[in-house]
C-alpha atoms as one frame of an Amber mdcrd trajectory, in Angstrom:
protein
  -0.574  46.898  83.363  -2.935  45.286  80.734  -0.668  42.536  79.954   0.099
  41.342  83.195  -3.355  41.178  84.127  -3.112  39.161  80.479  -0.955  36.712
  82.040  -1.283  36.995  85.373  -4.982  36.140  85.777  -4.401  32.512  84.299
  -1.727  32.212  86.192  -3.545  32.706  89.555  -6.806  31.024  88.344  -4.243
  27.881  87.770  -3.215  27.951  91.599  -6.207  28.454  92.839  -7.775  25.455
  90.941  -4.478  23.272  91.960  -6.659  23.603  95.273 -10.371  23.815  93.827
 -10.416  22.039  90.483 -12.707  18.972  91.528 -15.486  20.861  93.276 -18.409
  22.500  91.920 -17.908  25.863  91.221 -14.238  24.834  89.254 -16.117  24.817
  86.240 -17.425  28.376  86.816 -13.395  29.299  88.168 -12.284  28.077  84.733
 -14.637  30.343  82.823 -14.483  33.459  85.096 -10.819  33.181  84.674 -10.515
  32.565  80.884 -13.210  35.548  80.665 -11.103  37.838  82.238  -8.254  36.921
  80.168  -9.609  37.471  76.871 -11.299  40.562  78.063  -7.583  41.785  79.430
  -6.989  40.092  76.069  -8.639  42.793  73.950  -7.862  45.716  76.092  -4.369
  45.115  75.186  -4.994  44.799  71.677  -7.130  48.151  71.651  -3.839  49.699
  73.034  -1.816  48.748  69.964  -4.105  49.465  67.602  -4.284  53.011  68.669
  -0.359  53.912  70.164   0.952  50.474  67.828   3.935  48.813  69.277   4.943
  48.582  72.919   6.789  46.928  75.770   6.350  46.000  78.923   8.498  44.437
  82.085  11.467  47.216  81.063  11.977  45.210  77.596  10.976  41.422  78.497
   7.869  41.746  76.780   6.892  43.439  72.771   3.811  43.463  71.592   3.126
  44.159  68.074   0.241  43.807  65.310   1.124  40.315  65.469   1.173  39.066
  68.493  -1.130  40.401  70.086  -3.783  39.621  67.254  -3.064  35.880  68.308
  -3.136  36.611  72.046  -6.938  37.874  71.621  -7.537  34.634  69.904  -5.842
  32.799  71.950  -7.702  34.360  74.657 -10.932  34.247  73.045 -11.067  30.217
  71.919  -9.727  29.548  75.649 -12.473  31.377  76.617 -15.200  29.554  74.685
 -13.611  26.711  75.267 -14.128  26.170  78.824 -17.892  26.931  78.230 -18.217
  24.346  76.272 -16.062  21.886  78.448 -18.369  22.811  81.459 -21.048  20.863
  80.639 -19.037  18.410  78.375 -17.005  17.489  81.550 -19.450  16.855  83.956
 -20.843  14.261  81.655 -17.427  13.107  81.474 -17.329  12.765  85.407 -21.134
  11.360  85.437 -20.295   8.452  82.994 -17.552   7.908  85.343 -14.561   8.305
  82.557 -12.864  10.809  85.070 -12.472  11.281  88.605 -12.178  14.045  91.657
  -8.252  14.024  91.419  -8.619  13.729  87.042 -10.851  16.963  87.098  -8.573
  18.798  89.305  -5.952  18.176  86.517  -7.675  19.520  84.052  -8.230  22.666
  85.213  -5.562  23.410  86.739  -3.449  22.506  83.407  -6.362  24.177  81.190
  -5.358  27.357  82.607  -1.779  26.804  82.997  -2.040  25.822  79.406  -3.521
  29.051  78.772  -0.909  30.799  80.589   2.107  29.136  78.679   0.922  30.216
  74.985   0.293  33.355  75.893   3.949  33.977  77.342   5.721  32.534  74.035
   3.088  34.646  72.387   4.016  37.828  74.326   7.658  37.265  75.729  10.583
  39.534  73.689  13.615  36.633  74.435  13.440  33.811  72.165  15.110  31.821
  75.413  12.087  32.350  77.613  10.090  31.672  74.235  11.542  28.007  74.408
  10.911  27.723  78.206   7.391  28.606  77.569   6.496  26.521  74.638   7.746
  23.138  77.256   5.554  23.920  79.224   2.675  24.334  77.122   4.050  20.966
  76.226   4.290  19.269  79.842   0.443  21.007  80.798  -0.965  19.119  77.621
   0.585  15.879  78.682  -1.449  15.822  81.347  -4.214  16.698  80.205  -3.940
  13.839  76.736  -3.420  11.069  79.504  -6.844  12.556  81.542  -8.510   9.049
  81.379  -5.747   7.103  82.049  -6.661   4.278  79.677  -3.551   2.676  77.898
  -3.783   4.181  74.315  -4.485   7.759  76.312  -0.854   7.026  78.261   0.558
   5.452  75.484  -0.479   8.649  73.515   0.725  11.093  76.199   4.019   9.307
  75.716   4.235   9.890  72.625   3.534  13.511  72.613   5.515  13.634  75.247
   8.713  11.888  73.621   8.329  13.055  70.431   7.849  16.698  70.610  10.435
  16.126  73.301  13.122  15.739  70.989  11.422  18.386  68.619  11.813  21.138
  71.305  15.544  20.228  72.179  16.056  20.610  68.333  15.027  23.960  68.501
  16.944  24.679  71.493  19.814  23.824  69.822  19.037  26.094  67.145  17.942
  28.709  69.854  21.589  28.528  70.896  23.199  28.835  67.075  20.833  31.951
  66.989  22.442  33.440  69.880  26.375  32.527  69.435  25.599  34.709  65.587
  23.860  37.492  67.907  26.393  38.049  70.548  28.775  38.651  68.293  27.267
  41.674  66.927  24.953  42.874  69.759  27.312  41.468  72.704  27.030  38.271
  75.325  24.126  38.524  77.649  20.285  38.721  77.640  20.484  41.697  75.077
  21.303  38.680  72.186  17.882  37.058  73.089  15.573  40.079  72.647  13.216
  39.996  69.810  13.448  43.966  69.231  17.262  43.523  69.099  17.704  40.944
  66.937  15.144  42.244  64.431  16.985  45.603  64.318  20.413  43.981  63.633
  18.962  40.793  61.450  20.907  42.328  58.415  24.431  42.134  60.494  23.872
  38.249  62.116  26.133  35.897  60.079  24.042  34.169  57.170  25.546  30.160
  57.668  25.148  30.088  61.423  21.142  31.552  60.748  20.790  29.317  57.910
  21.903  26.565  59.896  19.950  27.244  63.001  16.942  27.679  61.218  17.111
  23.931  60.214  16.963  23.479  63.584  14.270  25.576  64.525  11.711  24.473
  61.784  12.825  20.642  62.585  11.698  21.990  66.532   9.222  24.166  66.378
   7.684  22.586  63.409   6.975  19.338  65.319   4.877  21.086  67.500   2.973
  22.810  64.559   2.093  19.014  63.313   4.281  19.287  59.910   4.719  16.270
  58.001   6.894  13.584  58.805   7.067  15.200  62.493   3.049  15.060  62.781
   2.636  11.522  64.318   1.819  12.358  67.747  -0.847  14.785  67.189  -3.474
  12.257  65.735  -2.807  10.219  68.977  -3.062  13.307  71.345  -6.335  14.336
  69.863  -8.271  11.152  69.804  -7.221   9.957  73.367  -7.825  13.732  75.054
 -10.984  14.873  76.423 -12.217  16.923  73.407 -12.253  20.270  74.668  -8.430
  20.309  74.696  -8.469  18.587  70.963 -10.117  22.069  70.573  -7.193  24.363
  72.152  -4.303  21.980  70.392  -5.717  22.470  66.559  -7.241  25.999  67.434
  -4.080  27.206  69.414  -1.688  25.672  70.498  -0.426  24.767  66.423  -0.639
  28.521  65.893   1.880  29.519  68.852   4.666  27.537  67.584   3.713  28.260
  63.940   4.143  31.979  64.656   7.735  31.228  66.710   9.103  29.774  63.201
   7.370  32.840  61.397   9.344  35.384  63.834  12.701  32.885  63.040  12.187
  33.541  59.022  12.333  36.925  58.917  15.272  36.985  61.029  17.062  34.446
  58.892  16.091  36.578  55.484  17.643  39.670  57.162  20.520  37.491  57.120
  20.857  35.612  54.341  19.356  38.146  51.363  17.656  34.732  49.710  14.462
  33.132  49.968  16.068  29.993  51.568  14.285  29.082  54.595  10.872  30.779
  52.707  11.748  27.360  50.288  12.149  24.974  53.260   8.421  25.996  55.250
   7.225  25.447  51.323   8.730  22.209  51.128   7.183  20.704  54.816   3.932
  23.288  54.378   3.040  21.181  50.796   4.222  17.822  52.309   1.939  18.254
  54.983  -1.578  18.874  52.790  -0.418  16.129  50.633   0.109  13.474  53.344
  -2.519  14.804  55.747  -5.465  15.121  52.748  -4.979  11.529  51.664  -4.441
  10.116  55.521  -7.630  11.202  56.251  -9.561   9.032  53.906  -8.372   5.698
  55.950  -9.234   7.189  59.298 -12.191   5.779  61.365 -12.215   7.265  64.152
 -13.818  11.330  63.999 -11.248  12.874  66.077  -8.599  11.688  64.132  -9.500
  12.239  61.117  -9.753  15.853  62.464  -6.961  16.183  63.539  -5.479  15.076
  59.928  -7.559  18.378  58.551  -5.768  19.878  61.230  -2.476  19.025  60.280
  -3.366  19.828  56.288  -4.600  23.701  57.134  -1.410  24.279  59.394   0.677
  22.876  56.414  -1.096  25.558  54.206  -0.817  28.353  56.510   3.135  27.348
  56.508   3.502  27.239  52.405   1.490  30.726  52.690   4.417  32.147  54.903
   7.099  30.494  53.211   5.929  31.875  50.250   5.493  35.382  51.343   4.869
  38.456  49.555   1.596  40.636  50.793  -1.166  38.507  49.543   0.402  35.144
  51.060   1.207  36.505  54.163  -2.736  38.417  54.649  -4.211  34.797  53.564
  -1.884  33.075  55.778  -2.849  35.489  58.992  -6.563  35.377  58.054  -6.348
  31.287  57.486  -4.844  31.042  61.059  -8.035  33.176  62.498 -10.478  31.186
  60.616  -9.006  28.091  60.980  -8.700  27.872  64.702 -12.397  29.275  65.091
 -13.976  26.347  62.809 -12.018  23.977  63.935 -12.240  24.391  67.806 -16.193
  24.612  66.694 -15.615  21.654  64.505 -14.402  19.670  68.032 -17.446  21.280
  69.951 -19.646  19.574  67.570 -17.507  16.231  67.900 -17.558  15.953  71.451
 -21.164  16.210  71.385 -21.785  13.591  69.247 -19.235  11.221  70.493 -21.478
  11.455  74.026 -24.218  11.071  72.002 -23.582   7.498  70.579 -20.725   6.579
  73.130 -17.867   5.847  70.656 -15.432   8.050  68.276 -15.955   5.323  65.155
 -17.304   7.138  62.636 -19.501   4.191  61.381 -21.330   4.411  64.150 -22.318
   7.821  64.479 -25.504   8.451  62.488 -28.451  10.441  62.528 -27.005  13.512
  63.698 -29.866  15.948  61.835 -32.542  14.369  63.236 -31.085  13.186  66.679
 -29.598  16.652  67.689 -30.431  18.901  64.534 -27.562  21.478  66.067 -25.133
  18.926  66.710 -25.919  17.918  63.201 -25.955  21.075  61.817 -23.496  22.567
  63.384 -20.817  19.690  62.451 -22.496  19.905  58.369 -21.428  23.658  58.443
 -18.326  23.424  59.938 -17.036  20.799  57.695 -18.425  23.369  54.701 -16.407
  26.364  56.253 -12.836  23.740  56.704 -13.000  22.595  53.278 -13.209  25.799
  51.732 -16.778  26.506  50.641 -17.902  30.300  49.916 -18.925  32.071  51.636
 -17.129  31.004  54.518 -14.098  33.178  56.023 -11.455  29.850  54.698 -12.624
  29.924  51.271 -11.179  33.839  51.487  -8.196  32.705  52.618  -7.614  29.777
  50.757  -8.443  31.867  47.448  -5.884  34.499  48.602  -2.850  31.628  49.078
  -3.950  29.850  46.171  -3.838  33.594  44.126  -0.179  33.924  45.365   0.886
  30.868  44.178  -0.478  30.780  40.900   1.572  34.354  40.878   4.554  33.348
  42.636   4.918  29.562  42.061   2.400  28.500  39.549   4.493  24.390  39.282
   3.371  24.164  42.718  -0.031  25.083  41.994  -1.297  21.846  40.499  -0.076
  19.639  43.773  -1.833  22.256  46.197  -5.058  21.892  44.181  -4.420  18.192
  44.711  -4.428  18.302  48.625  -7.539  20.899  48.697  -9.509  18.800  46.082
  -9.147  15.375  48.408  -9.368  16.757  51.672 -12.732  17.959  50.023 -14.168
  15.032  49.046 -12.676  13.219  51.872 -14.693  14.797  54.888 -17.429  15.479
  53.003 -18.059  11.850  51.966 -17.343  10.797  56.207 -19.744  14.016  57.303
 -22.274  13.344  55.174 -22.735   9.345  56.191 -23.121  10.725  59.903 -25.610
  13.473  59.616 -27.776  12.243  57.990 -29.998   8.879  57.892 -32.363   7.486
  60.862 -31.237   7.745  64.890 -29.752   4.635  65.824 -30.773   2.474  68.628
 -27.701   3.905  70.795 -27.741   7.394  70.385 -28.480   9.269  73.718 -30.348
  12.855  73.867 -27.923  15.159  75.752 -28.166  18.880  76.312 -25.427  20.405
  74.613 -23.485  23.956  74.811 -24.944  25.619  71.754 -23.253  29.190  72.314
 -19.642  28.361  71.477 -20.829  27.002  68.240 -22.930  29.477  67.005 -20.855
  32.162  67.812 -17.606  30.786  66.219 -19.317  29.734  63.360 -20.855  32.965
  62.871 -17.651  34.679  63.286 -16.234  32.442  59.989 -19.707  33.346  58.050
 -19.116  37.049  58.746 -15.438  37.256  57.976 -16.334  35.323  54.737 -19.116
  37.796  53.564 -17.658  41.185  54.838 -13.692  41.664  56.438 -14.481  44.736
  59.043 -11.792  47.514  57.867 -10.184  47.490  61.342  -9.207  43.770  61.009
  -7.906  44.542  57.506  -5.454  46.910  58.672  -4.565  45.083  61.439  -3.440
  42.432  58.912  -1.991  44.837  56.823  -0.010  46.348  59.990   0.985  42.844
  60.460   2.074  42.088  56.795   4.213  44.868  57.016   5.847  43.792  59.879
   6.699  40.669  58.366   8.451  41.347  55.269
């Protein structure tokens, strides 16, 4: 019952804001609606930490110590989220940026949006997993071309075109995965089932898996942002409305980041080797490389973001491609960190972009004296993403970087690399905007402090003290994922 309430009430707050989504109380809708789901959101999770596994929907839907610890952040970032874009959008709509017929849009696909990750999140058949992640793909479209300016269509398009042709690889591989699975566990909807699959992983011929996992990460790891497949996300980001920059680094990354997790330990069932552990290496380190030194050239704030976006989700993949325990537990914490800074990060961004009425970084100054929580607020949040103590990141970083001294110490030297320039990198941008005097075009604004200060003080607490119940949860997880 708690997990269709889990999906279903974003599913009906979508409909009715088809209908609603431009008047007055939308914004209120939007928040009700995401408040209920994260709410359902931890009910659900309370349910598996005490009776652990379960399914729902006859077997349609499993949900583990994995899953479901994404669904409540999913949930929860949605949720703070739409506070944030309450305020942030009607400023939007006063400036005159977006319309009656734009807002409705947005709502309706925010929740929608909200809806899709959490059925690939929750969903036991890898074929409805696909279905879902399109059409967290097709709400987002929408909502990148909001505006409607040419560089927000052109970058719609692109997301559009290019994680397109991502997905349909991992369809393809969806269907490899199958045509080894029906031969062992028969043809029909049986072959698709998570549970099934994960029970018989040792059984499923090794060349098809090996060869469909090629597939998959080529797919799936579009969507996560992984180097050379990354190029639509810087687009997407700078050319959205900002509140949805915060659900694609915070979230959406994470969803199809934990599909290709669920695909590796299905392929090392099969295979007995460490060979598709090596490939999500091989894109995870390309990806910090590329994305730490990208970021240097960027001028614009919420792309060069959305570069330190695409370097954490390239160290979260080396973590799981490298597995063993400590990997994997800094991998699953680096995932819960990184969304909550980063969707705070974007908070602070938006803010400060309405502020001074541009995203060029060399015009955004003063922000410690113009809006000392804007200011603040962005100083600390670029601490926390580049991996200062006492921050929850540095935790995690520490842990992956452990494991790979351990387990791969010639890789070592290159992941230092990417962590030492994406360091100095947004520190030497952050610091040119925060402080100095107020320029002559920045605006006073109220702006949503909550959101901020409670994900930021979530990544300050899990840095100074890990509660014992989300340790075991992790380790519950770990286990599952060997």
């Amino acid at each position: 019952m708690t997990l269709l309430i889990l999906l279903g009430v974003p599913l009906v707050a979508a409909l009715i804001l088809a209908f609603v989504g431009e008047r007055k109380l939308a914004p209120e809708i939007n928040i009700f609606g995401s408040a209920a789901t994260c709410a359902a959101g931890f009910m659900l999770a309370l349910q598996v930490y005490e009776q652990g596994p379960m399914m729902a929907g006859g077997k349609f839907f499993f949900v583990d110590a994995f899953n479901v610890y994404l669904a409540v952040l999913t949930s929860f970032v949605s949720m703070t989220t739409a506070v944030f874009s309450r305020r942030y959008m009607r400023r939007e709509v006063e400036h005159g940026r977006v319309g009656h017929v734009q807002m409705r849009f947005y709502h309706a696909m925010f929740q929608l949006f909200i809806f899709a990750m959490l059925l690939c999140l929750l969903t036991n058949n890898i074929g409805v997993l696909w279905i879902a992640m399109e059409l967290a793909t097709l709400s987002t479209v929408l909502l990148v071309s909001l505006y409607r300016t040419p560089t927000a269509i052109e970058a719609a398009w692109k997301y559009f075109i290019l994680c397109g042709v991502g997905i349909s690889q991992a369809l393809f591989g969806t269907v490899l995965l199958y045509f080894a699975a029906e031969k062992v566990l028969g043809e029909g909807g049986e072959a698709l089932l998570w549970t099934n699959l994960s029970q018989v992983s040792g059984q499923l011929e090794p060349t098809v898996l090996s060869l469909a996992f090629v597939f998959l990460m080529v797919g799936y790891g579009t969507k996560v942002g992984l180097v050379p497949l990354h190029n639509w996300l810087p687009d997407a980001h700078s050319e959205g409305p900002t509140p949805i920059s915060a659900v694609l680094s915070g979230l959406l990354l994470n969803i199809a980041l934990y599909a290709l997790v669920r695909c590796k330990v299905l392929v090392d069932g099969a295979t007995h080797s460490h060979q598709a552990g090596n490939i999500m290496m091989g894109f995870g380190l390309l990806s910090v490389l590329v994305a730490a030194f990208s970021l240097l050239r960027q001028k614009d704030i919420k792309r060069m973001f959305s570069y330190s976006s695409i370097e954490h989700m390239g160290i979260t993949t080396f973590a799981f491609g490298l597995g063993g325990p400590i990997a994997t537990f800094g991998a699953l914490l680096h995932m819960l960190v990184h969304s909550l800074a980063k969707s705070a990060i974007f908070f602070t961004v938006g803010h400060a972009s309405q502020m001074h009425r541009t995203q060029d970084m060399d015009k955004i100054r003063g922000l410690f004296k113009g809006n000392p929580l804007v200011g603040w607020g962005m100083m600390f949040g670029v601490m926390a993403i580049v991996g200062m103590p006492p921050f929850g990141i540095f935790t995690s970083e520490f842990l992956i970087l452990t494991a790979t001294i351990k387990d791969a110490p010639l890789l070592t030297p290159f992941l230092l690399l990417g962590l030492g320039v994406a360091f100095a990198g947004l520190f030497r941008k952050v610091q040119q905007m925060v402080s100095g005097d107020i320029p002559d075009n920045q605006r006073s604004l109220k702006v949503a402090h909550l959101p901020v200060l409670l994900h930021m003080g979530l990544v300050l607490i899990i840095g100074l003290y890990l509660p014992d119940f989300l340790s075991r949860w992790f380790h519950t997880a770990v286990e599952l994922l060997k």
